[in-house]
N, C-alpha and C positions, 0 to 999 in steps of 0.2 A: 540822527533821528529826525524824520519827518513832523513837522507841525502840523495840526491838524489846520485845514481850513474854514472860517465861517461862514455859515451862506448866510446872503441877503434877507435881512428879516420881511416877512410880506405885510403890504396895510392890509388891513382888516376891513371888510363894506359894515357901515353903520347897519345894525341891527333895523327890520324894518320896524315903524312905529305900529303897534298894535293898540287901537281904540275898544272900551269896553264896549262898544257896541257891536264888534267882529267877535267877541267873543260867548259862544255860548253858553247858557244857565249852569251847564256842571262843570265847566272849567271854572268859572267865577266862584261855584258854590265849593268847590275844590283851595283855590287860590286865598279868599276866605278862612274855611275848617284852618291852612296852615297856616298861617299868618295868627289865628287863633292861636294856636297851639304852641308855637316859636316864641305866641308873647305870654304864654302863659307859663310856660316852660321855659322860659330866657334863654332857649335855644336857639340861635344864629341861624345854625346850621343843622337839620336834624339826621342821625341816621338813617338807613333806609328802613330799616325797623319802624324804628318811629310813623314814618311816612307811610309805612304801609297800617297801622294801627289807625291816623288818620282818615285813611282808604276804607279801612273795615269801617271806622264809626258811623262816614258816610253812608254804611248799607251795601257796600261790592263786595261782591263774595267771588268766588272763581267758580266758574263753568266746568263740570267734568266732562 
């Protein structure tokens, strides 16, 4: 029986640093709402449900 082989793990490039001043009013008012929500909710991690409830309260609705 064959072993399998491991490949070489790759380095990862550091994420680039993102300044609140790069970012615009409804990502921040987005980033915000969840950060709300996570602490209010003691949720870590929220489902995508969740996240999209966030989404809705914000005022997005979908486009038909």
């Amino acid at each position: 029986m064959k072993q399998p082989t491991e490949e070489p793990e790759q380095e990862l490039d550091a994420p680039e640093e993102v300044t609140v001043e790069a970012m615009d009013r409804e990502v921040l008012e987005f980033i915000r709402a969840m950060d709300d929500y996570k602490r209010l909710n003691r949720r870590q991690f929220p489902t995508w449900g969740e996240v999209l409830r966030v989404v809705r309260t914000l005022g997005y609705k979908r486009s038909v």
